[in-house]
Gaussian input, Z-matrix of N, CA and C with variables (Angstrom, degrees):
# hf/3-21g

backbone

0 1
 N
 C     1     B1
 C     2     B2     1     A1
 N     3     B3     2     A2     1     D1
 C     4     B4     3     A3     2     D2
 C     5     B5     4     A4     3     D3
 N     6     B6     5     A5     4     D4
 C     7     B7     6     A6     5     D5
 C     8     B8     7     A7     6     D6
 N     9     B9     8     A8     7     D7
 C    10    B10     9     A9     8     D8
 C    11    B11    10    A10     9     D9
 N    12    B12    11    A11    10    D10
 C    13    B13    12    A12    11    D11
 C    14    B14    13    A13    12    D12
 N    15    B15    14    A14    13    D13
 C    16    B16    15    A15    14    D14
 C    17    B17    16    A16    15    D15
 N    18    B18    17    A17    16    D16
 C    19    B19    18    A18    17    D17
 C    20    B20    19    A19    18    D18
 N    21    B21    20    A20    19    D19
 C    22    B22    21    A21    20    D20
 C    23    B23    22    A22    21    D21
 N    24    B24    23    A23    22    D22
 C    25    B25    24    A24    23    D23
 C    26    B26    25    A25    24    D24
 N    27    B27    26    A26    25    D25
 C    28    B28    27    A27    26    D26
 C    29    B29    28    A28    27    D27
 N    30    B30    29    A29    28    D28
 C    31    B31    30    A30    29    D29
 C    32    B32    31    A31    30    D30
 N    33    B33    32    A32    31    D31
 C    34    B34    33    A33    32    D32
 C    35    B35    34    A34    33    D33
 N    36    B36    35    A35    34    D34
 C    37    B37    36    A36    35    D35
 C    38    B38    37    A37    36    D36
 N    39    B39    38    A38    37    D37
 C    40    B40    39    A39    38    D38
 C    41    B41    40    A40    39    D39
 N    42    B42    41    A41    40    D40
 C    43    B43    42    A42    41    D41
 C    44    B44    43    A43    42    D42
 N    45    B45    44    A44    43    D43
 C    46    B46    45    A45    44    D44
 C    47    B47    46    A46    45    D45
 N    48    B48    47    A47    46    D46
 C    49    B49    48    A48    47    D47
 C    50    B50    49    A49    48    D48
 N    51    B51    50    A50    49    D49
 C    52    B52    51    A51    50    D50
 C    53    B53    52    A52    51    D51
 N    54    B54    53    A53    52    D52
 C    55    B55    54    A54    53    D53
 C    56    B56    55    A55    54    D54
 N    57    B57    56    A56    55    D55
 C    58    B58    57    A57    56    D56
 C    59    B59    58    A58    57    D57
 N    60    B60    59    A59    58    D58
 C    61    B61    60    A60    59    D59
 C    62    B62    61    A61    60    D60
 N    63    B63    62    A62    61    D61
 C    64    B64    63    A63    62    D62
 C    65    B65    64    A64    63    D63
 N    66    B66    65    A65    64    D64
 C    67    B67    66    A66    65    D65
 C    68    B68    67    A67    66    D66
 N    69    B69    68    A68    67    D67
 C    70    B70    69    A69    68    D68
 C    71    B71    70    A70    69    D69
 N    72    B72    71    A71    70    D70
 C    73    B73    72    A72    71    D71
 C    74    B74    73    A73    72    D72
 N    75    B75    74    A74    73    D73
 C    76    B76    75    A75    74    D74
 C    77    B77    76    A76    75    D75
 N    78    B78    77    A77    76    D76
 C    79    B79    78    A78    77    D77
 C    80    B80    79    A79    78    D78
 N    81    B81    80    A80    79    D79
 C    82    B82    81    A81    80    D80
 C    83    B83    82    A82    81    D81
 N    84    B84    83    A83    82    D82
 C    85    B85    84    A84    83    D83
 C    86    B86    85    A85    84    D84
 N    87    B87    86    A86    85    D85
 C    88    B88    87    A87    86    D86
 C    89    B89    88    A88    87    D87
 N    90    B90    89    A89    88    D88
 C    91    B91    90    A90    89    D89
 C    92    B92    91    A91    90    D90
 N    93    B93    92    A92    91    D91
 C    94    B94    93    A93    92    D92
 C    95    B95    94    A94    93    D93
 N    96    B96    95    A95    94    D94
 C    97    B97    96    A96    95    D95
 C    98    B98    97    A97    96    D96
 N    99    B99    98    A98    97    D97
 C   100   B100    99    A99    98    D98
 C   101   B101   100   A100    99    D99
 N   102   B102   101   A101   100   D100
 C   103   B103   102   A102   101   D101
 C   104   B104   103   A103   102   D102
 N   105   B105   104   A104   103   D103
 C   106   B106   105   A105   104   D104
 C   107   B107   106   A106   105   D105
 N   108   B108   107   A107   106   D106
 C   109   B109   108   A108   107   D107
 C   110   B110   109   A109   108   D108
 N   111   B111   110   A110   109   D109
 C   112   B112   111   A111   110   D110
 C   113   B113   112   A112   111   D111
 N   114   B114   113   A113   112   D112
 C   115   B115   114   A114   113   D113
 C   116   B116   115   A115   114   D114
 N   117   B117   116   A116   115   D115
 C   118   B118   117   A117   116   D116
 C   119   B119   118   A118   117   D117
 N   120   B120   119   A119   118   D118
 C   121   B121   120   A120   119   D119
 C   122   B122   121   A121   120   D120
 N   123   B123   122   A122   121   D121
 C   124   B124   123   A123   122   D122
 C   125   B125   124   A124   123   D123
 N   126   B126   125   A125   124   D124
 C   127   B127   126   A126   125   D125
 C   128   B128   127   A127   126   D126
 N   129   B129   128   A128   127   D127
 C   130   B130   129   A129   128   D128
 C   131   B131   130   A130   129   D129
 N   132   B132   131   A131   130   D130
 C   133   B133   132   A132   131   D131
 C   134   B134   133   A133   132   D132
 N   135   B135   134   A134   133   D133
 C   136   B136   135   A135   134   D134
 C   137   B137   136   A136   135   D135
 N   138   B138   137   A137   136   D136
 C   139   B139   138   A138   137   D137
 C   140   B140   139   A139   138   D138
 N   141   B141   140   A140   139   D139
 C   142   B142   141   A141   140   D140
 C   143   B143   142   A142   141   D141
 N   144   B144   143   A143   142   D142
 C   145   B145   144   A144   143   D143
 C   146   B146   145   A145   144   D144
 N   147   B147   146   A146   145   D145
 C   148   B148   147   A147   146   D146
 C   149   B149   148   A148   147   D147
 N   150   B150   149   A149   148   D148
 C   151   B151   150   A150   149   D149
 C   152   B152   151   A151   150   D150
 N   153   B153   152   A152   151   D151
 C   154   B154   153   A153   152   D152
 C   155   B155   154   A154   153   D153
 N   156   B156   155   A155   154   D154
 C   157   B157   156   A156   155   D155
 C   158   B158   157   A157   156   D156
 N   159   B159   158   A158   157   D157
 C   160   B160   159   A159   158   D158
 C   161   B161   160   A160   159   D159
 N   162   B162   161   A161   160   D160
 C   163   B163   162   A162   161   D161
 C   164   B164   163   A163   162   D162
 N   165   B165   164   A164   163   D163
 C   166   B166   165   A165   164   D164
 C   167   B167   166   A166   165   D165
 N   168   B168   167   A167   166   D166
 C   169   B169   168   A168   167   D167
 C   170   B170   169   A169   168   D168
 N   171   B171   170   A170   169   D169
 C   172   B172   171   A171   170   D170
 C   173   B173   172   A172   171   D171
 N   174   B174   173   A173   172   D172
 C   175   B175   174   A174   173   D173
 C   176   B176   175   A175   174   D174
 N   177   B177   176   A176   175   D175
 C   178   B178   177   A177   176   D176
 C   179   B179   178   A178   177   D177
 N   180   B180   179   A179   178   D178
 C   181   B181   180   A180   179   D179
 C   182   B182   181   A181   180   D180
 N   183   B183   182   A182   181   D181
 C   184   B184   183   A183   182   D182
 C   185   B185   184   A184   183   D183
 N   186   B186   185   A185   184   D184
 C   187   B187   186   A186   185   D185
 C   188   B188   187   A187   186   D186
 N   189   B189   188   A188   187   D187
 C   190   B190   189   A189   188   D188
 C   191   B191   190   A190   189   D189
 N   192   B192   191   A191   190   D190
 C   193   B193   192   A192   191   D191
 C   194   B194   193   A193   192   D192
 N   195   B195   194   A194   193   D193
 C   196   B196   195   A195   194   D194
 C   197   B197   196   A196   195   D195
 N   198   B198   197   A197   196   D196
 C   199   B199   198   A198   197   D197
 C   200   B200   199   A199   198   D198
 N   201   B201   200   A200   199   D199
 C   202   B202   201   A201   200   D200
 C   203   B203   202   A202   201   D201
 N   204   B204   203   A203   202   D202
 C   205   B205   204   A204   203   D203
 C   206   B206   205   A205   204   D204
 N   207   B207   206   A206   205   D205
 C   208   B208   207   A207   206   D206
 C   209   B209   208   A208   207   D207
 N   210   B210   209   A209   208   D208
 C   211   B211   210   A210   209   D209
 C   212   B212   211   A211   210   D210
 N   213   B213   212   A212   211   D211
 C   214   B214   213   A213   212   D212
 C   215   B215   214   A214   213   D213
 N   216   B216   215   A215   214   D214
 C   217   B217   216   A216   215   D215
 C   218   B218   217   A217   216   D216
 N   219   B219   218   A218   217   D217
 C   220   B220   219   A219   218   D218
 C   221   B221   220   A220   219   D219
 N   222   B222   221   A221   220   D220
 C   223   B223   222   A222   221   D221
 C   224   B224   223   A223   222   D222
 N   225   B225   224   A224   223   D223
 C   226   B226   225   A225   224   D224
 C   227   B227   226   A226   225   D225

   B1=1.4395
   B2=1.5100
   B3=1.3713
   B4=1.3029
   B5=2.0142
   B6=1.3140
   B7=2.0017
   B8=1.4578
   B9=1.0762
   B10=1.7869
   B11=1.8979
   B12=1.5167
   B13=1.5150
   B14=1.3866
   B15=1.1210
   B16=1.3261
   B17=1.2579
   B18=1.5975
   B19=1.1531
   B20=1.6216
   B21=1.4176
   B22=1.8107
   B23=1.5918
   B24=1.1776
   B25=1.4503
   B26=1.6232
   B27=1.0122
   B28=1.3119
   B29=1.6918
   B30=1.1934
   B31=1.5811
   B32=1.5250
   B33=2.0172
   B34=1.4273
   B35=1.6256
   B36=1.3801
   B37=1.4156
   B38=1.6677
   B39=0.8430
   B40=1.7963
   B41=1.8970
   B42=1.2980
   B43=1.4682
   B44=1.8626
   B45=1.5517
   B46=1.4578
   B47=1.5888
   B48=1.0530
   B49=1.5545
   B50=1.2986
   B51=1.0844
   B52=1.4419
   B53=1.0146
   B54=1.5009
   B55=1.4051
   B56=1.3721
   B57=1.2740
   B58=1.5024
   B59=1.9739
   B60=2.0069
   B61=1.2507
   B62=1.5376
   B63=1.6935
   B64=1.7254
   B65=1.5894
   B66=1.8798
   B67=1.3309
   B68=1.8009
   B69=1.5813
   B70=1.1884
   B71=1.4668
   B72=1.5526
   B73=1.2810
   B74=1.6336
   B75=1.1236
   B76=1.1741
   B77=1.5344
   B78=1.6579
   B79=1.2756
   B80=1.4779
   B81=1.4553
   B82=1.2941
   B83=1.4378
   B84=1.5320
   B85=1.7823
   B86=1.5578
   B87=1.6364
   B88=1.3196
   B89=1.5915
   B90=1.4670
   B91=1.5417
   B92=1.4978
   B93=1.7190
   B94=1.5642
   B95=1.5119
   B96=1.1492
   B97=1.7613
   B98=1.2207
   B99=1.8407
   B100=1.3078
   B101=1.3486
   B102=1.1460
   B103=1.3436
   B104=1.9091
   B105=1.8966
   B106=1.6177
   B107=1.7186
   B108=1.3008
   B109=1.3106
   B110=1.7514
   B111=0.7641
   B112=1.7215
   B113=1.3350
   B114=1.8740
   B115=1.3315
   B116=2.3457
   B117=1.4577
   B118=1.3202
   B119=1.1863
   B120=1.4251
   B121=1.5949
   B122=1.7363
   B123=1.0569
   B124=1.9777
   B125=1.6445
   B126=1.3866
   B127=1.2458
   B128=1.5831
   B129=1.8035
   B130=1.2191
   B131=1.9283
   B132=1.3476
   B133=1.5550
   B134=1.6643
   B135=1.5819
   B136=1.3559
   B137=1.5043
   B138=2.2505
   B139=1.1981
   B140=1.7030
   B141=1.4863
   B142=1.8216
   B143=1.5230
   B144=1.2588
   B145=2.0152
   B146=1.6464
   B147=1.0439
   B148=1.5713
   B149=1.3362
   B150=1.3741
   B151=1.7784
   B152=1.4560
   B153=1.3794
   B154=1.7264
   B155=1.3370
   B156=1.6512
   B157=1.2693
   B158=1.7784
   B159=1.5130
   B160=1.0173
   B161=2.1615
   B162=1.2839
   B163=1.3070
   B164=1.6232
   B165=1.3379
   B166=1.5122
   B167=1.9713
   B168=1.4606
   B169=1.3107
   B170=1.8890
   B171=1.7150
   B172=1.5139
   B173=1.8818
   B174=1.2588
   B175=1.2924
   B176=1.7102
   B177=1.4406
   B178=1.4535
   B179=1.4316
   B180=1.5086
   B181=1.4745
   B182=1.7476
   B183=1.5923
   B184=1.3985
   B185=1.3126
   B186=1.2357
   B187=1.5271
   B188=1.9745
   B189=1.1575
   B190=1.8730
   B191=1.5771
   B192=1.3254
   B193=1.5063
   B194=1.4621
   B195=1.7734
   B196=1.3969
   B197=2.1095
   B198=1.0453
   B199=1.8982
   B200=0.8325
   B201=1.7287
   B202=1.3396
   B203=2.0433
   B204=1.3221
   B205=1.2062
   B206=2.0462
   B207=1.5980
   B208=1.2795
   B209=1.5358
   B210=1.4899
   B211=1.5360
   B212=1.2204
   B213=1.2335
   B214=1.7782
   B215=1.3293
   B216=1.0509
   B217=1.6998
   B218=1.5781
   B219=1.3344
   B220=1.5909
   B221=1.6607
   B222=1.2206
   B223=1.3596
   B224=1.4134
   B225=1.9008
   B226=1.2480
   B227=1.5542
   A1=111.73
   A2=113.15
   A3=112.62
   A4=129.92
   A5=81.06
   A6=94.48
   A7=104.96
   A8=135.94
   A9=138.31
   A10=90.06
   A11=99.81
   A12=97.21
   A13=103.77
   A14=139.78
   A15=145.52
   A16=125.09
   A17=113.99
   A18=120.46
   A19=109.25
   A20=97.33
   A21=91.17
   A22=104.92
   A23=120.58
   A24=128.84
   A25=83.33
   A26=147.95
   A27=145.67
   A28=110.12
   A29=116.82
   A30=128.24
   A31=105.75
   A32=102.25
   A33=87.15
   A34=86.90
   A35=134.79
   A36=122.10
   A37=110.75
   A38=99.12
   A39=108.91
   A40=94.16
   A41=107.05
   A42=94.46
   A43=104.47
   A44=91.06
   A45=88.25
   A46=120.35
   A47=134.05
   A48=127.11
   A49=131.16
   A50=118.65
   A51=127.20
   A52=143.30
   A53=116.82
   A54=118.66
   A55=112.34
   A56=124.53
   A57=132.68
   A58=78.94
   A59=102.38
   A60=115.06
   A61=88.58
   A62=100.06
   A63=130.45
   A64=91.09
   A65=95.99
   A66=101.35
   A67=103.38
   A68=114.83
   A69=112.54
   A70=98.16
   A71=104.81
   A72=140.65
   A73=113.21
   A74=141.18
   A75=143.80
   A76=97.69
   A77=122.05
   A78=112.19
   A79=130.05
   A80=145.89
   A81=133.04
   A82=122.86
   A83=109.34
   A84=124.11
   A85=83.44
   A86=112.69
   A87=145.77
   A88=122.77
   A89=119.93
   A90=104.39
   A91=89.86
   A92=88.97
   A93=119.81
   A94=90.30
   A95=91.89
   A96=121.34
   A97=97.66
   A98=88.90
   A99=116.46
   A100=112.89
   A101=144.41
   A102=137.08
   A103=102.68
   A104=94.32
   A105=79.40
   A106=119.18
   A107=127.81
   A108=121.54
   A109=108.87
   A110=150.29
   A111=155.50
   A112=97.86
   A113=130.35
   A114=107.07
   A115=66.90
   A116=112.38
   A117=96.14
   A118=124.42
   A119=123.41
   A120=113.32
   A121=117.51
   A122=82.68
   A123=92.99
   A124=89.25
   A125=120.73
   A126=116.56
   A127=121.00
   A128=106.67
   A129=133.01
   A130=102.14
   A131=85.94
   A132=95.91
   A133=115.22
   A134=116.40
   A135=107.03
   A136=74.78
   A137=84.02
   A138=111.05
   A139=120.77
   A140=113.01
   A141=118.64
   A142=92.13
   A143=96.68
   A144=115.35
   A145=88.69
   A146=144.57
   A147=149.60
   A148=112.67
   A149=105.52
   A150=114.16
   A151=108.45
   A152=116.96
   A153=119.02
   A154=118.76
   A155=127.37
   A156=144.43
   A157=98.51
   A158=105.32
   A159=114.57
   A160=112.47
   A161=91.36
   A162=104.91
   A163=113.98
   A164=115.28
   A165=122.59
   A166=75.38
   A167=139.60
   A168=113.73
   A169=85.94
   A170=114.86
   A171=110.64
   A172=72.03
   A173=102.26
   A174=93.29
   A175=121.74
   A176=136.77
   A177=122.84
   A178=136.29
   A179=92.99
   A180=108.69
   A181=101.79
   A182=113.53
   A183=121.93
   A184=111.31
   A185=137.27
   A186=133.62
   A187=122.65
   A188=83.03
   A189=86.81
   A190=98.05
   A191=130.92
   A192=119.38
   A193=142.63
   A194=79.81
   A195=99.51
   A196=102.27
   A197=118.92
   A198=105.85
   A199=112.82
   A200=143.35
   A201=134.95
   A202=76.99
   A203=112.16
   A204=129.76
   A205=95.82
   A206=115.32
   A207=106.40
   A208=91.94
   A209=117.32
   A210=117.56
   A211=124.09
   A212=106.87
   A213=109.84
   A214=100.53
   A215=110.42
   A216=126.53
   A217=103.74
   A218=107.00
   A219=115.28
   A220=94.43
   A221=123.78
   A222=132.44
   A223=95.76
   A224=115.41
   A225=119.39
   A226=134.41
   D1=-38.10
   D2=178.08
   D3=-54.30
   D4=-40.66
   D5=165.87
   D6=-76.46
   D7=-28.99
   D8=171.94
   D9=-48.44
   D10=-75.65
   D11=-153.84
   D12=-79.70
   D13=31.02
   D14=156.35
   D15=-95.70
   D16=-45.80
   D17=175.27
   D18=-65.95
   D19=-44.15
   D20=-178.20
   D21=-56.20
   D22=-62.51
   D23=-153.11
   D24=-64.35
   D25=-89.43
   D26=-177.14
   D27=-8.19
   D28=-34.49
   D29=-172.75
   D30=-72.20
   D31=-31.04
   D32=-144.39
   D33=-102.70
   D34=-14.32
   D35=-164.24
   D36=-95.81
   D37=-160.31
   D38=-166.73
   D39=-108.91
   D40=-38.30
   D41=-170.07
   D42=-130.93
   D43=90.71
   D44=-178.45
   D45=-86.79
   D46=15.97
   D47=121.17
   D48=-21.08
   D49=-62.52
   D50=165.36
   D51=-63.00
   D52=-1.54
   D53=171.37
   D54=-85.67
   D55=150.87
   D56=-155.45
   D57=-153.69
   D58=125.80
   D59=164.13
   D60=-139.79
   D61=125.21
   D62=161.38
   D63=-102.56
   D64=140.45
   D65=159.47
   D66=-131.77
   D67=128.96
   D68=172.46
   D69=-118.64
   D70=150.48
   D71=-161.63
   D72=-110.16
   D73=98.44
   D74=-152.78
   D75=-132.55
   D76=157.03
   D77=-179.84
   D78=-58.51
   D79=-31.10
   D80=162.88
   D81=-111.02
   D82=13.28
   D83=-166.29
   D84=-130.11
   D85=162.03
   D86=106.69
   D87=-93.32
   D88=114.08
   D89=164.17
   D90=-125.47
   D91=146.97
   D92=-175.81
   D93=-121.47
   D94=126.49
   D95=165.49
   D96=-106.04
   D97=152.71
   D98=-161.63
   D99=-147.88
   D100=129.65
   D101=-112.17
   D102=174.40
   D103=87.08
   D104=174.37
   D105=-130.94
   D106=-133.49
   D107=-164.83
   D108=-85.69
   D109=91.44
   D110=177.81
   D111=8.40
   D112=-40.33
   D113=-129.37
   D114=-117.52
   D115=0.88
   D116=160.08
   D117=-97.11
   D118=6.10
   D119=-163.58
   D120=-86.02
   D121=16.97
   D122=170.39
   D123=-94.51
   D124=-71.15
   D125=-158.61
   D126=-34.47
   D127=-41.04
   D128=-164.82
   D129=-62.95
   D130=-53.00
   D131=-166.66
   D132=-84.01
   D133=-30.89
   D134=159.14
   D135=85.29
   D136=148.07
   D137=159.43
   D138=-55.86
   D139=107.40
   D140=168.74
   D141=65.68
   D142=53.18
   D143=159.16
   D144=45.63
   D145=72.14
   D146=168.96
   D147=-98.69
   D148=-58.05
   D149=175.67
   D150=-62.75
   D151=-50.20
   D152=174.96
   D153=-53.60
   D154=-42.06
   D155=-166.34
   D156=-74.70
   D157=-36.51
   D158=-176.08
   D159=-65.85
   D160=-51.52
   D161=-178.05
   D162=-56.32
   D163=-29.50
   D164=-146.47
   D165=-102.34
   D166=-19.57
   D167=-149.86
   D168=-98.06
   D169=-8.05
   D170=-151.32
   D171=-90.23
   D172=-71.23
   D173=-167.28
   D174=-35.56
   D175=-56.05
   D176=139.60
   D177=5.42
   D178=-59.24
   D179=-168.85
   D180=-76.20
   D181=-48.97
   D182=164.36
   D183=-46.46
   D184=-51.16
   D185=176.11
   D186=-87.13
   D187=29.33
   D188=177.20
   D189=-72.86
   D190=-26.61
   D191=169.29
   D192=-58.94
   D193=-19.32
   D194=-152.77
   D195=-87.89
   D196=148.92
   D197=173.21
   D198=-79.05
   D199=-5.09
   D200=-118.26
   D201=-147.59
   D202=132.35
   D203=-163.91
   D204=-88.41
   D205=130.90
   D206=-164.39
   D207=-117.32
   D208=139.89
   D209=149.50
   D210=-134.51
   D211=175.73
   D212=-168.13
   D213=-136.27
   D214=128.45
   D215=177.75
   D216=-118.96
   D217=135.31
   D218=-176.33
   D219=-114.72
   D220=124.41
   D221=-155.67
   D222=-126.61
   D223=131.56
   D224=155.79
   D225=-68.91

C-alpha cells in the first residue's frame, strides 16, 4: 500500500521529493501516513477533501484482499 499512495501523491504535487510515506502495521489496521510539501497540501487533499477521499477509496479498493483494515492519513 505504501508504493500505491506514493506513486499517486507523487503524481499529484509540484515537488515530489518531498513526499515522505511511513507505513505502520498494527494488529487489525495498516495506516500509512502521508506527509508532503506545505505549499502541496491543497493539491493532495483537493477541493472539500475530494482528491484525499479519492485516494483513501483506491487504496481500500487495492486492499479488499487483504483482512487487516487499511488507512491513510495525510499529515501536516
Amino acid at each position: 500500500m505504501k508504493e500505491l499512495v506514493e506513486v499517486i501523491a507523487k503524481a499529484l504535487v509540484d515537488s515530489p521529493d518531498d513526499v515522505v510515506v511511513t507505513e505502520t502495521e498494527k494488529e487489525q489496521e495498516i495506516v500509512v501516513s502521508l506527509r508532503v510539501a506545505p505549499s502541496d497540501m491543497g493539491k493532495v487533499i483537493g477541493r472539500q477533501g475530494r482528491i484525499a477521499r479519492a485516494i483513501r477509496t483506491v487504496v481500500k479498493a487495492a486492499s479488499s484482499g487483504s483482512d487487516k483494515k487499511v488507512t491513510v492519513d495525510i499529515e501536516d
